[in-house]
N, C-alpha and C positions, 0 to 999 in steps of 0.2 A: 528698786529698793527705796524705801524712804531716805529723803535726803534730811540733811542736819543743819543748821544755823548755820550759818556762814560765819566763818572764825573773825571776821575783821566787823560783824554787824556791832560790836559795844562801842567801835573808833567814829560807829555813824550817829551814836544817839544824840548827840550834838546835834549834827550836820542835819540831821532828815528835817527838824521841826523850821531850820531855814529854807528845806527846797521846798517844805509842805507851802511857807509863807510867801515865797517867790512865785508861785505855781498857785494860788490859793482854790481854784478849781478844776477840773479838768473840762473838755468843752464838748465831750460824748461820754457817755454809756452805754456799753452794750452787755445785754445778760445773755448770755446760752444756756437755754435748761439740754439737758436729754433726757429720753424716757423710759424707764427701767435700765438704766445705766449703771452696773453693779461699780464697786470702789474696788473690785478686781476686773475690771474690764477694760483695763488700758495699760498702756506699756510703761508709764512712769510708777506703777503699781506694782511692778513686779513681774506682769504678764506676758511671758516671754513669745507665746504665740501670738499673742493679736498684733499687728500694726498702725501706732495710733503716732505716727514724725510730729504731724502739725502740733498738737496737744503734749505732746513729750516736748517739743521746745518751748510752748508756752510758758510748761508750768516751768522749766529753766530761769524765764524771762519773770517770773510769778512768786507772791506772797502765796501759800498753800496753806490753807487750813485742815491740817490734818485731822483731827476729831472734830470734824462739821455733820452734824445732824439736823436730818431731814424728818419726814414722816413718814408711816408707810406704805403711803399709795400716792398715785398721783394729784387728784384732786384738792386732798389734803395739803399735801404739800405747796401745792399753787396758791391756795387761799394766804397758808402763813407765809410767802414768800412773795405776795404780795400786798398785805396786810401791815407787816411787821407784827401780828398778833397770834394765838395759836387758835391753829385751824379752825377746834369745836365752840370756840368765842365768835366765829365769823358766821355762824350757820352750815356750814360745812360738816359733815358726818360723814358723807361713801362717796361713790363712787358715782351711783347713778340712783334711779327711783327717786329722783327732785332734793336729793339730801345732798346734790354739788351744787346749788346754788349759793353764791358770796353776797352775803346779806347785802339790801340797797344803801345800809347808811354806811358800810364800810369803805373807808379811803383807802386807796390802790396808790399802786408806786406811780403808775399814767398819771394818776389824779396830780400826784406832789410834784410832778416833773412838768406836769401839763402848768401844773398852778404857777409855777416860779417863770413861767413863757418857756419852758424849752421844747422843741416841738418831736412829739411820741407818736413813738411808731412799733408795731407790735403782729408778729408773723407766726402762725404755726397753731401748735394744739394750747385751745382755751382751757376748757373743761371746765370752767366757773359757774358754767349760766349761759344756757342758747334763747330765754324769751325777751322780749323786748328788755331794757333798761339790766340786763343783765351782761349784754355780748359786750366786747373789747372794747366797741367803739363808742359806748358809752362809759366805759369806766375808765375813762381817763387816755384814751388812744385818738390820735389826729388820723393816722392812719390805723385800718386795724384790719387782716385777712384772717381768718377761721379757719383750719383744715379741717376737712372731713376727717373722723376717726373711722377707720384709718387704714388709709389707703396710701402706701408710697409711693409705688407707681401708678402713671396716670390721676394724677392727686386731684382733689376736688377741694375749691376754698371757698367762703362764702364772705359778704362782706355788708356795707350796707349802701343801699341801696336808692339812687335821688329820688324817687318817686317812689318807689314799688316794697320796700322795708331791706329786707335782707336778700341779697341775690347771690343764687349758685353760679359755679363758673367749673367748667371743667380746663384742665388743663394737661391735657391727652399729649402724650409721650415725653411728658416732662415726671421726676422725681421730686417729694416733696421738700429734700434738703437743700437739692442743687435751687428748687424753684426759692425757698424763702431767702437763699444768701444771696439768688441774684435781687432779689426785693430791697434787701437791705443795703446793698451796693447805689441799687438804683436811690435809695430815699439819702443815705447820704451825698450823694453826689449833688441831691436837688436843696440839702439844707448846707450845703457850704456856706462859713461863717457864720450857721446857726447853731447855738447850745440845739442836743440831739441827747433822744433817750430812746432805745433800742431793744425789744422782746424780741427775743427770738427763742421759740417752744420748738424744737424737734419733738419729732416720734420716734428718733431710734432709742434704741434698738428694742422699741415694744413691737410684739406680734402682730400680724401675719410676718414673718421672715422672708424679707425681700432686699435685693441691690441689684443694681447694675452685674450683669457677669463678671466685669476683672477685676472686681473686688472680692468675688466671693471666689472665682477659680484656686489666687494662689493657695487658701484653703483647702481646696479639695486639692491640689498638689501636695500639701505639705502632710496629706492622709486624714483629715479630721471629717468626722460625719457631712453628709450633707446640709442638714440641719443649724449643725454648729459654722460649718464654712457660710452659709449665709446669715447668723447673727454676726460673729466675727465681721465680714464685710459691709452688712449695717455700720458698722464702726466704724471702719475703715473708709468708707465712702460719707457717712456724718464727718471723721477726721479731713477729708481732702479737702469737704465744700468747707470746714471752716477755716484752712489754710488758705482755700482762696480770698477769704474776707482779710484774713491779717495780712494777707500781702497786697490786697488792694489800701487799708490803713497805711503799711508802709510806704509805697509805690505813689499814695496821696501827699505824704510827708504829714498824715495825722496821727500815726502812732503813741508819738508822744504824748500828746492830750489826751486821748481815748483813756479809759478806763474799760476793762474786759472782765467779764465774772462769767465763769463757766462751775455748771454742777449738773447735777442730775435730779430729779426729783424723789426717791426710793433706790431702796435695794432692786437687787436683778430678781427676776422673777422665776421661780422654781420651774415653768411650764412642763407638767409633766406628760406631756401630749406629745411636746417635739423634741426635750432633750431626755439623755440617757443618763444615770447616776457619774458613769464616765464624764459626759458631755460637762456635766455643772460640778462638777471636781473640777474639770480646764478651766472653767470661770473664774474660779474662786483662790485664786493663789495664796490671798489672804486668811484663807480657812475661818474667817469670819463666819460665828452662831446667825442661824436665822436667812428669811428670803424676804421677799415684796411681802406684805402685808402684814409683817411682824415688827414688834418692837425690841429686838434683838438685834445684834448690831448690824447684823446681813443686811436687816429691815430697812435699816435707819440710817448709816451711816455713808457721808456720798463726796466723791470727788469736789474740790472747789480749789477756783484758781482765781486771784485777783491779780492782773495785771494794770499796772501803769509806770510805764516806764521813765524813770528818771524821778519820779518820786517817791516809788514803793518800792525797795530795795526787796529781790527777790529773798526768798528763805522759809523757813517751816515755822508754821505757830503750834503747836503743841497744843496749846489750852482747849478746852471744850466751847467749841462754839454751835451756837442753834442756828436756823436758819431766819428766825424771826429777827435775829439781830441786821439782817442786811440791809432792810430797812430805814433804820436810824442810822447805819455805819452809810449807807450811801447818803442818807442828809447831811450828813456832817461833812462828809468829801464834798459833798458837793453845792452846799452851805444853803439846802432849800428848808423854809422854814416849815415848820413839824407844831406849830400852839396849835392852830387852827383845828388840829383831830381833837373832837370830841370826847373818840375812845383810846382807852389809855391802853398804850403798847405795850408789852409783852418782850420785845427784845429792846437792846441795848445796843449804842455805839460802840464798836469792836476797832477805831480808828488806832486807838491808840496799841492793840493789841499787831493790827498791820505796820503798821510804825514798826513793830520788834522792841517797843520798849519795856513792855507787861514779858518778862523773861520766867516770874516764876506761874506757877501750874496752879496755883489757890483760886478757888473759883467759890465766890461768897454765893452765887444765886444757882437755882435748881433748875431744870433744864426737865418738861414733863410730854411723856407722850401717850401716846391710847391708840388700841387697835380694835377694828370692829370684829366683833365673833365671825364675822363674813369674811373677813380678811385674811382669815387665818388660811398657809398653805397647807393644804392636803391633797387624797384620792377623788373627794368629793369631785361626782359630773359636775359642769357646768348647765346651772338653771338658771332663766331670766327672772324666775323667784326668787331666786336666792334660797338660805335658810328659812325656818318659820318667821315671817315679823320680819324681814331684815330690812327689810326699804321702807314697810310701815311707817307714817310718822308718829312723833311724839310730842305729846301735850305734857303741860304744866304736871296733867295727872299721872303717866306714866313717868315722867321723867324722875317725880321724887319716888316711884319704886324702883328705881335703880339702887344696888348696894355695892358700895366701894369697893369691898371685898371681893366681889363677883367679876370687876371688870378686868381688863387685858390692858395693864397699863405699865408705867416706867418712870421713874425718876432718877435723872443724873446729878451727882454733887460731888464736883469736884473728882475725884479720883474711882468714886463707888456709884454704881448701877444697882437700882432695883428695881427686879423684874415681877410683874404679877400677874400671875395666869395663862403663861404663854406657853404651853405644851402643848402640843397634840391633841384633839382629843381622840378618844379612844374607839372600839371598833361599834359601839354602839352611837358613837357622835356626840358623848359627854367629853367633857371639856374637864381634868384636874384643877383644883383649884390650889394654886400651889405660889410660893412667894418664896424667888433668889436674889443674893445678893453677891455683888460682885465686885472685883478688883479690875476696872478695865484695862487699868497702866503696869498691872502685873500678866492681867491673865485677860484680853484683849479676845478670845474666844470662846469668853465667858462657861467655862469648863467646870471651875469649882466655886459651890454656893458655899457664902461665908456667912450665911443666913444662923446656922447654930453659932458658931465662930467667934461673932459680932453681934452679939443681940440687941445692944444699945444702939448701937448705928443702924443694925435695921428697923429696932421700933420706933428712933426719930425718922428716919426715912418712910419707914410705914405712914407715921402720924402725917409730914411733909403731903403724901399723895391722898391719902383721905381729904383733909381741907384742901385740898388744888381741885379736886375732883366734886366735891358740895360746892364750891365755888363756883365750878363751872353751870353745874344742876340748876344754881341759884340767877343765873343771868337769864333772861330771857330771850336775849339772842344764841344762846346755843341750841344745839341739834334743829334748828331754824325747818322753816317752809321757803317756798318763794313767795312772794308778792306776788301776781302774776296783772300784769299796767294793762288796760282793755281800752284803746285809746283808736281816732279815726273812724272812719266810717266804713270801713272793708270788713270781710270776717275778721275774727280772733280765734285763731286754731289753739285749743288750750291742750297739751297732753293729759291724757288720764292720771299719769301717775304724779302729777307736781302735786297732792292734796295735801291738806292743813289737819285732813284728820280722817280717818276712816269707819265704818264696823269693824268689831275686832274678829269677824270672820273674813272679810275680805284679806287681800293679799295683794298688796301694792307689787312694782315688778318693775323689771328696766324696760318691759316695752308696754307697759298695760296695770290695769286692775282687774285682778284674777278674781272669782268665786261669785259673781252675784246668781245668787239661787236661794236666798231664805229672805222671806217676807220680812220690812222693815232693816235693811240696809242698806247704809247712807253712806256719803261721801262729801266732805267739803273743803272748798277752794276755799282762798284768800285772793280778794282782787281789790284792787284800785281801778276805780269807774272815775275817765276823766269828765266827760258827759251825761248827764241823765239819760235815760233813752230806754225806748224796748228794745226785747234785743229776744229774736229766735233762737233757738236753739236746734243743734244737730249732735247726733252722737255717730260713732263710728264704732266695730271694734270689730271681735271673731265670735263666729259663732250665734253675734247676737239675734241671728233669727230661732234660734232653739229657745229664747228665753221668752215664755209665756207671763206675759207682765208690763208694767208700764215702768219707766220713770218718771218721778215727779219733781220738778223742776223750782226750789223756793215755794212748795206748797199747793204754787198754782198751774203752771204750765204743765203739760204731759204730753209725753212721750209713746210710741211703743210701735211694735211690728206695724201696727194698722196706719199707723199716720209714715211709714218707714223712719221710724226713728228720728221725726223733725216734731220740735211741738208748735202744730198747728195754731197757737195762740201764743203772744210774746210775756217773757218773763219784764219787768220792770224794775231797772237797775237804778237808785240812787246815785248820785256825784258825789264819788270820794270809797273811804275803805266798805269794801260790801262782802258778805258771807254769801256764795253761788253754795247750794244746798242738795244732794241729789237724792232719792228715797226709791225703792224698790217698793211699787205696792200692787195690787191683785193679781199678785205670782200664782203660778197653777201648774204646782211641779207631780208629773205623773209616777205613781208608786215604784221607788226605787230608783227612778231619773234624778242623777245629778249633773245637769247638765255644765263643761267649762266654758261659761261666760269670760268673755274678757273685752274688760274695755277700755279702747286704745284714746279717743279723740274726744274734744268737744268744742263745738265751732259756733261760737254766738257771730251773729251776724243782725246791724242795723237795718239791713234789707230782707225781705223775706229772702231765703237763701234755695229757694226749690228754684230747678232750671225751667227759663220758659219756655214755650214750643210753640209753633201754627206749622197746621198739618196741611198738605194739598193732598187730596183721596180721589182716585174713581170711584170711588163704593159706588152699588148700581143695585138696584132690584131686578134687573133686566134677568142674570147667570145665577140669582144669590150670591156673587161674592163672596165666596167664604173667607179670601183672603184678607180682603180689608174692612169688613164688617166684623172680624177675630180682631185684626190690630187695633181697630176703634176700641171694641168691646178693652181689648187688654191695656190700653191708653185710660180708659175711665177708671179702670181697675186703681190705678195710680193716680189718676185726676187729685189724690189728695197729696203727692208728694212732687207733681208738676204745676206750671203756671201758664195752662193753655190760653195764649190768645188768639187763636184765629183757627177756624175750620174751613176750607176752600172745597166743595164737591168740584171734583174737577169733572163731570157733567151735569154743567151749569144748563145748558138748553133745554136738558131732559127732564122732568122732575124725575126720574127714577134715584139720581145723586142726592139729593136735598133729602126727598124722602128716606132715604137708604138712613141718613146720617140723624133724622129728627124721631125713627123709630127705635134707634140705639139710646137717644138720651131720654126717650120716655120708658123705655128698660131701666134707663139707671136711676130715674128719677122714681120710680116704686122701689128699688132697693134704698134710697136714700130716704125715702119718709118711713119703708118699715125698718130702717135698721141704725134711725137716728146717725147718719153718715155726717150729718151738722157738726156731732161732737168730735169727728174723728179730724177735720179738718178740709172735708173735700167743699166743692164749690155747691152752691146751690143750681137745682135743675133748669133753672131758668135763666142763670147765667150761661151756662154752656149752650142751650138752646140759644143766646145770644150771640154769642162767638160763630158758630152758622153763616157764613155770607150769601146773602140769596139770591144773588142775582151776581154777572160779568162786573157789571160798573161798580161794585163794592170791592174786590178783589184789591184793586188797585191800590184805595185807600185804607183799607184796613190791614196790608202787609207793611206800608208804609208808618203808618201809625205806632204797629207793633215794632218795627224795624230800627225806627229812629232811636229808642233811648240805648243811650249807649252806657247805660250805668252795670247793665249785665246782658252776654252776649244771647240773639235770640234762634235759638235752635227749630232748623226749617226741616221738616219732616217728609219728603216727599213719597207718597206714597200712586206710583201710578207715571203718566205723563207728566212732560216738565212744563206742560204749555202755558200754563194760567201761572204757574211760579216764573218761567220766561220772562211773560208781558210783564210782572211784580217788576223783578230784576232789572229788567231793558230800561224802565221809566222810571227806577231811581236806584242809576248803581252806584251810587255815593255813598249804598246802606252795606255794599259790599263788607266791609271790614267790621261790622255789627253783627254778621249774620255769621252760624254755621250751619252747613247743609250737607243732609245725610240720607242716600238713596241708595237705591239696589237695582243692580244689573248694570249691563254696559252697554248699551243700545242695540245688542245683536243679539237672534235667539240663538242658544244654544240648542245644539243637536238631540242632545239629552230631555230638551224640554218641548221640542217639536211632537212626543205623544199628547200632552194635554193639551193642545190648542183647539179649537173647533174644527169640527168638518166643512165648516162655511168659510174658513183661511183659504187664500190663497198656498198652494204646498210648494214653498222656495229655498233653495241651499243655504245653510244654515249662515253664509255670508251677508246672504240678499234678504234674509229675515230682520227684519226690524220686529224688535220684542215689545212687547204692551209696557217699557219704561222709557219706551225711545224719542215720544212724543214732545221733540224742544229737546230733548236729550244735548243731542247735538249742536243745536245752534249754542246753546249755551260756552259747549266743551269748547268752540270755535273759535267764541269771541274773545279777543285781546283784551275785552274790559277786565275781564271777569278771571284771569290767567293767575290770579295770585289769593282767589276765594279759598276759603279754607272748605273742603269738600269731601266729607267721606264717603267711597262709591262701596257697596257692600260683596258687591261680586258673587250673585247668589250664593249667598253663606248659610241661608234661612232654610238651605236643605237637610242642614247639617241639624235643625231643630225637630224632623219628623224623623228621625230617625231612631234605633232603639224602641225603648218602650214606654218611656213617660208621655209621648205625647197621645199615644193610646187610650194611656189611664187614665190622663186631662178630660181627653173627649170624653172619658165613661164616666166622669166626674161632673160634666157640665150642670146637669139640674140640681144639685145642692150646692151650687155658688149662684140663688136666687135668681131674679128675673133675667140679669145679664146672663147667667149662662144658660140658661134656658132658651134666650133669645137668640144664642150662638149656636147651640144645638140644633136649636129650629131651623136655620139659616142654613148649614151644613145638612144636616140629614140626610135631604133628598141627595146628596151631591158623590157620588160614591169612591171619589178620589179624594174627596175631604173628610171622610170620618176618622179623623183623629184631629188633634189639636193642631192644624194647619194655617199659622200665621205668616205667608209670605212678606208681609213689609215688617213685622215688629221687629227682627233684629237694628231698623231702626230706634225704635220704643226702649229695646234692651239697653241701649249705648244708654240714654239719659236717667234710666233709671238703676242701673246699676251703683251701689252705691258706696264700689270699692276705687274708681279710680277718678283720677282726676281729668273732667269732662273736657278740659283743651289739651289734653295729651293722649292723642291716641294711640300711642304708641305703649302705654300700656296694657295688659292684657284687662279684657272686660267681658261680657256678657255677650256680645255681639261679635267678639273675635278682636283682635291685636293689627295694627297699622303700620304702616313704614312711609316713605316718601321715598319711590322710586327716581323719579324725575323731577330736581331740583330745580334746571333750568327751566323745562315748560311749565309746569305748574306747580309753584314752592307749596301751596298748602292744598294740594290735590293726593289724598291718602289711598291707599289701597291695604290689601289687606297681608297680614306677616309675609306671605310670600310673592311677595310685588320684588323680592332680589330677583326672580327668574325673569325680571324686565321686559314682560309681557308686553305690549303695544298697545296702548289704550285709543292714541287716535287713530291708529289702523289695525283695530284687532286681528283679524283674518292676515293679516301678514305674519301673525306670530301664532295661529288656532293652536296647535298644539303645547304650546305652552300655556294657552288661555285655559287648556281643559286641568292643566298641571296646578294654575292657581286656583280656576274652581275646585280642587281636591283638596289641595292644602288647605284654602280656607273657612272649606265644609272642617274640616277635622279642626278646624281653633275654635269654630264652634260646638261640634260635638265634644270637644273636651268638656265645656263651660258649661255644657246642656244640662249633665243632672243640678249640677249648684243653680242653676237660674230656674229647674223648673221645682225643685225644693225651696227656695224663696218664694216663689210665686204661690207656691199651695200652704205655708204657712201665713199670705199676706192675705190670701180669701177665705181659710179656718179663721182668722185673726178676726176680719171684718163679717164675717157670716155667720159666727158662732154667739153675736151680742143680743 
């Protein structure tokens, strides 16, 4: 139950303002938010089911701010909780869709504790801003770790990084509360005798609902849902990890000094997915109106506890306080000077109200909040759209058709609440437009509007949140962008949805920009260019091979299926603020296709950002080749979104190699003069005719050549024997850690493949078969140099590519993808086990041009099949394919054949998963380029 004034606090109003002067600062601060933390979800509340000891004796030991208002969602809340300003003054609006960015010029509590020397340190969920100049440890944190949202067990943090910007860290079989208290243990222990400032963000008890079991068991013992027994222990287990902090404080002999401020960032959140009407009745003991995302007091109203003991005499403050105030009330505790902001705050010093000496309840300033129409709880599924428009940004020009009237907002004064627009809406998704008023110190469940009642009070109140609200309209740091700082010489991953402004057909989103499908829809960034420079561009997203169209990049650069979505020509960025510009133009949508574009990424890059390659081939005129005179052909196909340096006929003695390889690029070299291929980005025919090694004694130095820059890793494509790639390797394997290298097969024929071989083979058990990849195979796999190459072996997975029926329909497609495929056609025909689309070496090709994952992680799924690393100790970056756990024997396969036939199965099938998406890319990227 709430506790009352402590009967002897009038005997101390004397006494406090001498211990305040004897003590004049304290020499820590620590903040604990929680997240979604209702002000009925703890046991000094009233709540006789949960078990919260730590924090029940806190608040004992604690000044309680009983009418402390918060926001109602998280992000919001964090902005004016670190701001000391409200939220929609900071750029701040939702949740996600780039509307949680904390605008760059705003000063953080880091900033003011950083600035006075005391040294900050900050754990847990941000939610402010993940692009550069927006994460913690730039806003004001010495130390700063990020959680992943949101994961509690097995927690993920990210941090920043000495060389490489921002690094992931997994932290597997750890939880994320127990991991950030042992953090802050560890950071004060290392700043003894140092003034110390201390963030700590939990995620309890927001969703997924997870804990350790014997916190959530006694729940399930005591009869409560599943459900519920693991939020409850969310609590319970956030309570134990912060008991252990206060008693490392004690145990320190630092209690005394510390200063502790515990809240929550919002009301609890309705989830109506995992609790029951029952379940969120046991929440709510307090029958407190409203949940998360309202401005009702459910919404809004949240536990806070300041402790410092021996100067802050515990006890209850009554008065309505915001949380912008904390701000200024911690400057003044802690006497860090506050001229310096530029912008002018929003909250007030609250010292004198902890003091206990502010006894009566008059509260001269108005207390305002705003809820987004998104916010509101209902039925509504969960979409990454959100409502119509929700994540859309807003300009100057939208922003004045905003009407006061219309919005979901709240103003506190003194004793009276008004509420505007916060009902329901209704079963068509209209929203009442309705205005209460209320008594919170009578009727604290805001029950009866005294909106007829009081008309004077409500129409000054009315008037009060009109002007707060044109106020806000009127600043131009509200409902803000990001900035987004394009800085260094590496890529710049920009998300799609951070934009400054849209089409008003598009549909910004939390993971994307939904809808491009009508000719002349744009999209643009705000960025800060620290260097002039070109700068390529790449796009990423879903879907975007359906979209028949280009984008145009600032007017000039372009984009589109044909170039795979890189513009082959760089855009030109000025030094300083620059408008990045994006336009949909020669869209070709077929009658009644409305295709869902969505796009997720866009990655400027000072280096051309295509992967480079050198190939080692047997191509041969000798068999026709069907096999690697297809993976040639399907390599030029792409020639415009790769960076081939180097072709190796690995039958160099013969001319049948050289020739095989010079009669492919005068195929490609008539498609590229009749099909203007100049424009789309690919190489000229006379360049790749260069890249050709013609003879043994080039070998050497032109893998070396290619090999040595180490500005980007250079992808070795082997197609055939290893031997000429061998001799590369042997005479300089210093280029080792530069290269990645990607072949097929495992040196031994398989059984299965002993029907295609020729009559003229020797016929040998499928042990004592060495397969046409095996040549230097070995020596390579042998050598101790070479034990830590990073090397994907494909493990005939390429079977898994003729299977079904597309590669049929490929093959009967060849002569209308111009001279190349004509030339491949011709090549095959005679061959009667290659008439279909029979590319034995591309699923090396697939790996590099696949352009959903990320090319040094193979462990994601791609084109080519999904990796693992079986064998850590023999060879750390020696991959195999997803089922390489069956621990097959790579350097003595035949010890393990039956399991080898196990991996070949599994890994034919990672590829035939992948097969129709790869050969649907493909036949839109040859319409794309043959249709011009």
């Amino acid at each position: 139950m709430p506790r009352r004034v402590l009967p002897f606090i009038q005997s101390l109003l004397v006494f406090l303002p001498l211990v305040l002067a004897a003590n004049p600062s304290p020499d820590r601060v620590i903040i604990i938010q929680a997240d979604d933390l209702g002000y009925g979800d703890v046991g000094w509340h009233g709540n006789r089911l949960v078990s919260t000891p730590a924090l029940d004796r806190l608040a004992t030991e604690s000044v309680e701010l009983q009418d402390f208002t918060v926001n109602p969602v998280c992000a919001a809340s964090r902005a004016t909780l670190m701001t000391g300003r409200h939220f929609l003054k900071t750029g701040v609006s939702h949740v996600h869709g780039g509307k949680d960015f904390l605008n760059l010029d705003e000063v953080t509590l880091g900033d003011l504790f950083q600035r006075a020397g005391w040294r900050t340190g900050y754990w847990g969920k941000w939610h402010l801003g993940v692009e550069p100049g927006y994460e913690a440890w730039h806003r004001g944190f010495d130390v700063a770790k990020r959680l992943q949202l949101y994961r509690h067990r097995n927690a993920v943090f990210f941090t920043e990084g000495e060389e490489d910007g921002d690094v992931e860290r997994s932290l597997t079989g750890q939880w994320g509360d127990a991991w950030m208290v042992d953090e802050a243990i560890a950071f004060l222990k290392q700043q003894m005798g140092e003034k110390a400032f201390l963030y700590l963000a939990s995620m309890t008890p927001h969703s997924p609902l997870d804990a350790p079991d014997r916190f959530i068991q006694p729940y399930l013992d005591a009869g409560l849902s599943m459900n519920l027994a693991k939020h409850f222990g969310m609590i319970s287990h956030l309570d134990f990890q912060i008991g252990r902090l206060l008693e490392f404080l004690k145990t320190e002999g630092l209690a005394d000094s510390t200063v502790i401020l515990f809240t929550s960032d919002n009301g609890p959140s309705i989830s109506r997915h995992l609790f029951t009407d029952a379940d969120r009745q046991l929440r709510k003991p307090d029958r407190m109106r409203g949940w998360k995302g309202d401005v009702w007091e459910g919404g809004v109203r949240a536990p806070c506890l300041i402790r410092w003991l021996g100067n802050l005499e515990p006890g209850v403050v009554l008065k309505p306080i915001d949380q912008a105030d904390i701000l200024p009330t911690l400057a003044e505790l802690c006497q860090l000077p506050i001229e310096g902001n530029t912008l002018p705050l929003d909250g007030v010093s609250q010292v004198e109200a902890l003091n206990l000496l502010d006894k009566s309840q008059k509260v001269a300033r108005p207390i305002f909040n705003w809820s987004h129409p998104g916010w509101i709880t209902g039925l509504r599924p969960y979409d990454p759209r959100g409502i119509a428009g929700e994540y859309n940004p807003l300009t100057a020009s939208t922003k004045s058709q905003m009407d006061p009237a219309a919005e979901s907002m709240s103003v506190r004064l003194g004793r009276y609440k008004l509420v505007r627009n916060q009902d329901q809406p209704d079963t068509a998704g209209n929203r009442p437009l309705k205005t209460g008023l209320f008594d919170l110190w009578a009727d604290p469940g805001e029950t009866t509007d005294l909106a007829t009642t009081l008309p004077e009070k409500r129409q000054a109140m009315d008037a009060l949140l009109d002007d707060w609200f044109t106020e806000i309209l009127n600043q131009p740091s509200s409902f803000g962008h990001p900035r987004l700082r394009v800085e260094g010489e590496g890529p710049r991953d920009i998300a799609a949805k951070l934009v400054k402004g849209v089409s008003p057909s598009l549909q910004n989103a939390v993971n994307g920009l939904y809808g491009w499908n009508q000719e002349g829809q744009w999209a643009e960034y705000d960025l800060q260019v620290a260097n002039a420079g070109p700068f390529w561009v790449k796009f990423q997203g879903s879907n975007l091979g359906e979209l028949r169209g280009e984008f145009i990049v600032n007017g000039k650069a372009r984009a589109s299926h044909a170039t795979g979505w890189i513009s082959p020509t760089p855009v030109w960025l000025d030094a300083g603020s620059q408008t990045l510009r994006l336009e949909l133009q020669g869209l070709q949508v077929e009658a009644g296709e409305v295709p869902e574009i969505q796009l997720e990424t866009l990655s400027l890059s000072r280096e051309d950002p295509r992967p480079r390659v050198f190939i080692f081939t047997d191509i041969n005129i000798d068999m026709g080749d069907p096999d690697d005179r297809q993976s040639l052909i399907h390599l030029l196909w792409y020639a415009n979104e790769l960076r081939i340096e180097g072709i190796v006929p690995d039958r160099m003695g013969e001319p049948q190699g050289l020739e095989a390889c010079l009669m492919a690029v005068d195929a490609y070299a008539a498609d590229f003069e009749a099909l203007n291929w100049a424009s789309l980005g690919y190489p000229e025919p006379d360049r790749v005719r260069s890249l050709i090694a013609p003879s043994q004694d080039e070998v050497v130095d032109r893998f070396r050549e290619a090999a040595s820059r180490d500005d980007s890793p250079l992808y070795v494509l082997v197609w055939g024997a290893m031997r000429n790639f061998g001799r590369a390797l042997r005479a300089h394997p210093e280029l080792v850690p530069n290269i990645r290298v990607l072949t097929i097969g495992t040196g031994l024929m398989m059984e299965r493949h002993i029907q295609h071989i020729p009559d003229s083979w020797e016929a040998l058990p499928p042990c004592e078969m060495m397969n046409w990849n095996a040549g230097g195979r070995n020596a390579i796999f042998e050598d101790p140099r070479f034990n830590d190459m990073w090397w994907v072996e494909l493990n005939w997975t390429y079977e898994g590519m003729f299977t079904g029926s597309e590669p049929k329909q490929m093959w009967n497609q060849l002569n209308t993808f111009g001279t190349l495929g004509g030339h491949m056609r011709e090549v095959t025909r005679n061959q009667e086990w290659a008439r279909y689309f029979r590319v034995g070496d591309t699923p090396t090709v697939l790996y590099v041009i696949d352009p959903r994952p990320r090319l040094d992680d193979p462990g994601q799924p791609s084109w080519a099949g999904r990796f693992v690393q079986p064998f850590l100790s023999e060879r750390p970056h020696y991959w195999t394919d997803f089922s390489g756990s069956l621990e097959w024997s790579y350097a003595d396969p035949c010890s393990t054949w039956d399991l080898h036939e196990l991996v070949e199965d599994e890994a034919r099938g990672t590829l035939e998963h992948e097969r129709p998406g790869m050969y649907a890319s493909l036949l839109a990227k040859l319409q794309a380029i043959y249709s011009r």
